[in-house]
Wavefront OBJ file of the C-alpha trace (Angstrom):
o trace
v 136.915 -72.351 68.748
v 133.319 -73.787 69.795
v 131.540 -71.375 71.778
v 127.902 -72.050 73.526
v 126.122 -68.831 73.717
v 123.387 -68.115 75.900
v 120.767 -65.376 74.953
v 121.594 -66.205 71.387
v 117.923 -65.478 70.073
v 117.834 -61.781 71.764
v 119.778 -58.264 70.830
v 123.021 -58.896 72.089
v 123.025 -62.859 71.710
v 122.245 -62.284 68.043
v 125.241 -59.707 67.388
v 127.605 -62.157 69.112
v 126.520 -64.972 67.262
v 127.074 -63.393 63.691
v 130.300 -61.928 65.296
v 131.817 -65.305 65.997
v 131.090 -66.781 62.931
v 132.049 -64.022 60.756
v 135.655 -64.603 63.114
v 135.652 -68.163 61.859
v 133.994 -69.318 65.186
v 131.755 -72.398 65.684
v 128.639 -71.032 67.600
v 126.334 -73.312 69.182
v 123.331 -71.332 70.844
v 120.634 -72.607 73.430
v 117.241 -72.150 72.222
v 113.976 -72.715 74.286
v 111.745 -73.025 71.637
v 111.086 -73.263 67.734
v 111.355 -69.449 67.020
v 114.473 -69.313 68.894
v 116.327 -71.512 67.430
v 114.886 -70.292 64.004
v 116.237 -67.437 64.826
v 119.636 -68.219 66.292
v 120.203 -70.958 62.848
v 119.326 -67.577 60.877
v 122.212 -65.976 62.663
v 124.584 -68.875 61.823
v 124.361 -71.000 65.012
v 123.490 -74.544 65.515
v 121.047 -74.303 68.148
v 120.972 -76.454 70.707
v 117.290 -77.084 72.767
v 117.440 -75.943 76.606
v 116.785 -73.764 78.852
v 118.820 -71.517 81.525
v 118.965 -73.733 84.479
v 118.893 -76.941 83.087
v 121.605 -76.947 80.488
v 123.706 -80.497 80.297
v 127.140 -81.412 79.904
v 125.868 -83.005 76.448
v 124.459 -79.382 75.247
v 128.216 -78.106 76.323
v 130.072 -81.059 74.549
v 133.136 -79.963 72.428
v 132.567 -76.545 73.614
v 135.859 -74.464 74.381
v 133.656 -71.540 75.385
v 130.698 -70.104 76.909
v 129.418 -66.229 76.524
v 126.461 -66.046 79.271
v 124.358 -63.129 77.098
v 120.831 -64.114 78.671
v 119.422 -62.704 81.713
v 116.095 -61.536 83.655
v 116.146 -57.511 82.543
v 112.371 -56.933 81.820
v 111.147 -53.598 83.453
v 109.065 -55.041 86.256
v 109.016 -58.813 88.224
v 109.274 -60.736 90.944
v 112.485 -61.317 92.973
v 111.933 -65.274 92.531
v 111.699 -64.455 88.492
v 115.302 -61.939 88.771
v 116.961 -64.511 91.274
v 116.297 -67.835 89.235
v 117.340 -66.443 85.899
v 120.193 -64.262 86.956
v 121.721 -66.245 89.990
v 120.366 -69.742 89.784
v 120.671 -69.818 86.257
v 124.066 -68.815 85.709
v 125.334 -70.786 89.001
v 124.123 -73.839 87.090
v 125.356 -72.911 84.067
v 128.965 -71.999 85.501
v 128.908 -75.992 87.440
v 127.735 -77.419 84.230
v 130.278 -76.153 81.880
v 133.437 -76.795 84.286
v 132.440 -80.123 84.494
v 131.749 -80.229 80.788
v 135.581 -79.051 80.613
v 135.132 -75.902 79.199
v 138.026 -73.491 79.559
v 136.579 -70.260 78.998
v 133.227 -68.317 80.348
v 132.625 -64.786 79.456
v 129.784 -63.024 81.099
v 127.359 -60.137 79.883
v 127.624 -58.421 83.169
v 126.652 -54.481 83.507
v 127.722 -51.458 85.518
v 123.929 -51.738 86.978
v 125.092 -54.393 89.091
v 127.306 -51.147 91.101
v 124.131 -48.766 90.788
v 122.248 -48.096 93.914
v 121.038 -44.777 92.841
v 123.558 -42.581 93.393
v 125.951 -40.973 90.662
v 128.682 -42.956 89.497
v 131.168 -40.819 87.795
v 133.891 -41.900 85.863
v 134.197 -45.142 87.783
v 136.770 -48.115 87.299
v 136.361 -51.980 88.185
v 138.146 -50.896 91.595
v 134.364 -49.475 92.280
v 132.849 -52.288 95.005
v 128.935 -53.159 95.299
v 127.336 -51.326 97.499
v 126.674 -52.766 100.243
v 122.522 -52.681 100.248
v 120.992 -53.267 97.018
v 117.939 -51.072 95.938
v 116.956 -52.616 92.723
v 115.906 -56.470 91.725
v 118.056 -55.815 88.445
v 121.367 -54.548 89.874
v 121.413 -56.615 93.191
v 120.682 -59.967 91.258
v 123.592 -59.186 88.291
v 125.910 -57.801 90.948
v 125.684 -61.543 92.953
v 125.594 -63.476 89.385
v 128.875 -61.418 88.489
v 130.243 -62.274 91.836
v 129.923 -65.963 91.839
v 131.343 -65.611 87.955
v 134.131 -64.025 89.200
v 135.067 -66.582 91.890
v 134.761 -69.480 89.768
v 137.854 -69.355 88.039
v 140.425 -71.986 88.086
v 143.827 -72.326 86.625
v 141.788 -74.715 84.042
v 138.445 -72.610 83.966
v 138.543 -69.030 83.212
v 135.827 -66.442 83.797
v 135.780 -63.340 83.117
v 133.164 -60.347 83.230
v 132.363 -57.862 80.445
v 130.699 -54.744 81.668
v 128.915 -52.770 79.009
v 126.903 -49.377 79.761
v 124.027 -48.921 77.723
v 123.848 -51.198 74.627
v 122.168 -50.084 71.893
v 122.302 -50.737 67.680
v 120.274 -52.632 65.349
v 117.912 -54.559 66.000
v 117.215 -53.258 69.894
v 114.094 -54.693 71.276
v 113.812 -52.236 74.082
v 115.381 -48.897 74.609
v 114.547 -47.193 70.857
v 111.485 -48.892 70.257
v 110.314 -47.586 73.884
v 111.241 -44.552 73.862
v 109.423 -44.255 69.962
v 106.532 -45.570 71.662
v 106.299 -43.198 74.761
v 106.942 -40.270 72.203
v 104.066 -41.061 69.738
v 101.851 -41.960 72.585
v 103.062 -38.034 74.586
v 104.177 -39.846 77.347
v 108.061 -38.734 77.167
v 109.338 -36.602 79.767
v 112.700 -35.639 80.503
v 113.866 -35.836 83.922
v 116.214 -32.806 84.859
v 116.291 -31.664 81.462
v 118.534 -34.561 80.437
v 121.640 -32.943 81.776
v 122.667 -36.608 83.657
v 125.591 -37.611 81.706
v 126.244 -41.669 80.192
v 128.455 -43.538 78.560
v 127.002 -45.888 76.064
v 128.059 -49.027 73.908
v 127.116 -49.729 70.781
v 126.426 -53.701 70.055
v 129.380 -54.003 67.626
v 131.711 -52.727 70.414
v 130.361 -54.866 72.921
v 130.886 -58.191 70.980
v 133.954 -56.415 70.246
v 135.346 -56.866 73.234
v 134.088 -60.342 74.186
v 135.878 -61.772 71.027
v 138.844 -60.094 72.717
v 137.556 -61.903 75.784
v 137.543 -65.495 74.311
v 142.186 -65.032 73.798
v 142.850 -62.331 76.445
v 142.084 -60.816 79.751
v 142.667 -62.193 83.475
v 140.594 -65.291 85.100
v 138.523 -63.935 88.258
v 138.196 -60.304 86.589
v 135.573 -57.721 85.399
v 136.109 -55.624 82.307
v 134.195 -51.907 81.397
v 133.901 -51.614 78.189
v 132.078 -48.556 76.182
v 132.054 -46.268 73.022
v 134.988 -43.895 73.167
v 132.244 -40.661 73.800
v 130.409 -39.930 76.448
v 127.134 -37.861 75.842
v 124.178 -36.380 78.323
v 120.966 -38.637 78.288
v 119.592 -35.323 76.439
v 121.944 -35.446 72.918
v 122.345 -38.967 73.209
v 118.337 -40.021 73.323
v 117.245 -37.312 71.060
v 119.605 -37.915 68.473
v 118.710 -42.515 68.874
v 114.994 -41.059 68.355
v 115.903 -39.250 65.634
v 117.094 -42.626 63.644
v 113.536 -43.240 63.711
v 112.517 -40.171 62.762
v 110.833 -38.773 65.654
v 111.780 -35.708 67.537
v 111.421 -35.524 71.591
v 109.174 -32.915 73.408
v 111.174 -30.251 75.897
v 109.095 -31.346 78.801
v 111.080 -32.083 82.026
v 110.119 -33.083 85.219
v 112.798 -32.629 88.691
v 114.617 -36.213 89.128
v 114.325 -35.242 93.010
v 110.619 -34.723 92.934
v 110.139 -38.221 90.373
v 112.546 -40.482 92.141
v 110.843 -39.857 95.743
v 107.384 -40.860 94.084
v 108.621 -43.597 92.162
v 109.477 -45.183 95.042
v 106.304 -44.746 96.631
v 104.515 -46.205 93.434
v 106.936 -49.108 92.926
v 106.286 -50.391 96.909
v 102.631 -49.844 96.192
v 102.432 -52.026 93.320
v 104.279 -54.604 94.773
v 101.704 -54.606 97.995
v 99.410 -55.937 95.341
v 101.249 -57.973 93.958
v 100.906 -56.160 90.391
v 101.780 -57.800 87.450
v 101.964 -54.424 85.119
v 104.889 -52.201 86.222
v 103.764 -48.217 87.531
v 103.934 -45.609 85.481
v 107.626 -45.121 86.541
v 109.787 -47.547 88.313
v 112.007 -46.215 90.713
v 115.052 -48.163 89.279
v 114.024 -46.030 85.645
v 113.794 -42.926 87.819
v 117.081 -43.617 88.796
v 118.629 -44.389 86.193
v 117.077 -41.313 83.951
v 118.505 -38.667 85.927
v 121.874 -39.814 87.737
v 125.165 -39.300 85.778
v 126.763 -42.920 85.076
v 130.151 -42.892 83.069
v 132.978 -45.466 82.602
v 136.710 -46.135 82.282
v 138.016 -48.593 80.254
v 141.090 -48.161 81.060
v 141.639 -51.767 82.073
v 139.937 -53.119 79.156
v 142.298 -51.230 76.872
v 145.116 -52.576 78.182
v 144.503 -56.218 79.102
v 142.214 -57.026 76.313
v 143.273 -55.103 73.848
v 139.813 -53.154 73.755
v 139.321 -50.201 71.494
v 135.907 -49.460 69.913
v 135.262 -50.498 66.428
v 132.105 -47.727 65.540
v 131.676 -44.041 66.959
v 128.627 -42.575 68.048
v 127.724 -41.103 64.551
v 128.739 -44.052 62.545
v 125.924 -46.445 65.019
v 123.451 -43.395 64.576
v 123.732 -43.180 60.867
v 123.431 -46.908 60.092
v 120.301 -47.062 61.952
v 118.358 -44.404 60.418
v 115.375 -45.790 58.456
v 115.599 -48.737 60.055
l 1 2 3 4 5 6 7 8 9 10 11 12 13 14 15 16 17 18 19 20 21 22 23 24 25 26 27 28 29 30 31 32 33 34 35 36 37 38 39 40 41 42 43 44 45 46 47 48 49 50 51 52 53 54 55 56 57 58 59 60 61 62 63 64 65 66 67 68 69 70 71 72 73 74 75 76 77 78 79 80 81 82 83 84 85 86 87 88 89 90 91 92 93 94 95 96 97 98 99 100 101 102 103 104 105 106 107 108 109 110 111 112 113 114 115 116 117 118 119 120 121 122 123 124 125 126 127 128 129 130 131 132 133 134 135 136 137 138 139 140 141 142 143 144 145 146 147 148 149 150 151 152 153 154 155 156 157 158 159 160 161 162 163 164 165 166 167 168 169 170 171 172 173 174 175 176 177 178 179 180 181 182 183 184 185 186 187 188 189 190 191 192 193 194 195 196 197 198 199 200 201 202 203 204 205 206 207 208 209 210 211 212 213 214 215 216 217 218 219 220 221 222 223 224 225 226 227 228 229 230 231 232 233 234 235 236 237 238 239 240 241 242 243 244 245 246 247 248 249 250 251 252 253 254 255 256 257 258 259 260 261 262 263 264 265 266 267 268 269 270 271 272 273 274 275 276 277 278 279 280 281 282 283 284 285 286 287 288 289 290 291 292 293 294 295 296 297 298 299 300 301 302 303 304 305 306 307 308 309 310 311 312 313 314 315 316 317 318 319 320
């Protein structure tokens, strides 16, 4: 199978890249610049110059598949930068490769695109969006996943993958930055840790989209995650461990941080800030509400089941 993957030079485009090769896979990969596609040829794709929102039918040609891994997920930024790289550029993405007749589109969607702050425990793909959006993230993947979702044809088939929490080698974000806030004493906990999470390692997330490209219903949304759940607390301490550094006991109340969040996060906007606050209140959020998953569904109509456990992921990334 050809596949066109999107994201292909970042953490989880890279993984699926070497995935589908290593599965006997063609992967073609856009790249915006020279370092990207230097660095999605180094992962075994042929990359293929564009950019999200103006990929061609002649980028898409001979493809059988697309797996939509890139997105607008930086801490802090305008609604016009979320909307055009999360909506506009997967709308244009999902016309372009219908008409290019692809027959399969897999998209990197998350369980952030249900989160409005509240605690969502244990929750299934019969959880709906809420119906007001709080955060730029969330509300911007939750409408991208929709118009995924509504896309498919009897000839096109889309499908949603729902990972909570990726992490594994060669994360850009959540180890290095929590390494970073550590060495600099800026780490605080927010109720202790206690908030429970499921998590998904890399490997099981391209896991489950290679189950994606052969199996699972058109029009549908899939949670995937590793078979443990953990509290932010063991899971955090023991990912900043791998890198050999060991988080303070200082904690902070979630219902005393989220409230000022807020108030910083409007206030920086006023100005128009270009630097997030100190805290945003979509990280307040998200540090100190319990989010879990079922993957029931996945399990049994893509034949999901997780390929590493928690201790395996932690003890191939120590040193590293």
């Amino acid at each position: 199978m050809r596949v066109f993957v999107t994201g292909g030079s970042g953490f989880v485009g890279g993984h699926m890249i070497e995935a589908l090769v290593a599965a006997g896979h063609d992967a073609v990969a856009m790249a915006r610049s020279d370092r990207s596609a230097e660095k999605v040829e180094r992962y075994g794709a042929t990359p293929v110059r564009a950019a999200l929102g103006s990929v061609s039918q002649n980028d898409l040609a001979g493809c059988d598949a697309v797996v939509h891994a890139a997105a607008f997920v930086e801490e802090w930024g305008t609604r016009a930068q979320f909307w055009e790289a999360n909506v506009e550029g997967t709308t244009q993405l999902l016309e372009v490769a219908e008409r290019a007749g692809v027959t399969r589109f897999i998209h990197i969607g998350t369980e952030a695109a249900l989160f409005d702050g509240r605690a969502l425990v244990q929750i299934d793909e019969t959880e709906g969006y809420p119906q007001k959006q709080r955060f730029l993230y969330s509300e911007t993947k939750a409408e991208a996943e929709r118009r995924v979702l509504a896309a498919s044809t009897e000839r096109f088939t889309t499908l949603s993958i729902r990972p909570r929490f990726v992490w594994g080698p060669r994360d850009t974000s959540v180890r290095p930055a929590i390494v970073r806030m550590a060495n600099a004493g800026g780490w605080t906990w927010l109720d202790g840790g206690r908030a429970r999470t499921s998590t998904t390692h890399v490997e099981n997330l391209v896991h489950a989209v290679l189950l994606g490209l052969e199996n699972g219903r058109g029009g549908e949304a899939y949670f995937v995650a590793d078979a443990e759940e953990s509290s932010l607390e063991s899971f955090l301490s023991e990912l900043a461990h791998t890198a050999g550094v060991e988080l303070p006991r200082r904690s902070l109340p979630g219902a005393v941080v989220r409230p000022i969040a807020t108030v910083l996060d409007a206030a920086y906007r006023m100005v128009g800030s270009s630097t997030p606050p100190p805290i945003t209140r979509f990280a307040a959020a998200m540090m100190s509400r319990t989010i879990t998953v079922r993957t029931d569904k996945a399990e049994r109509e893509l034949g999901y089941a997780p390929v590493i456990t928690l201790a395996e992921g932690f003890e191939a990334l120590r040193g590293s």
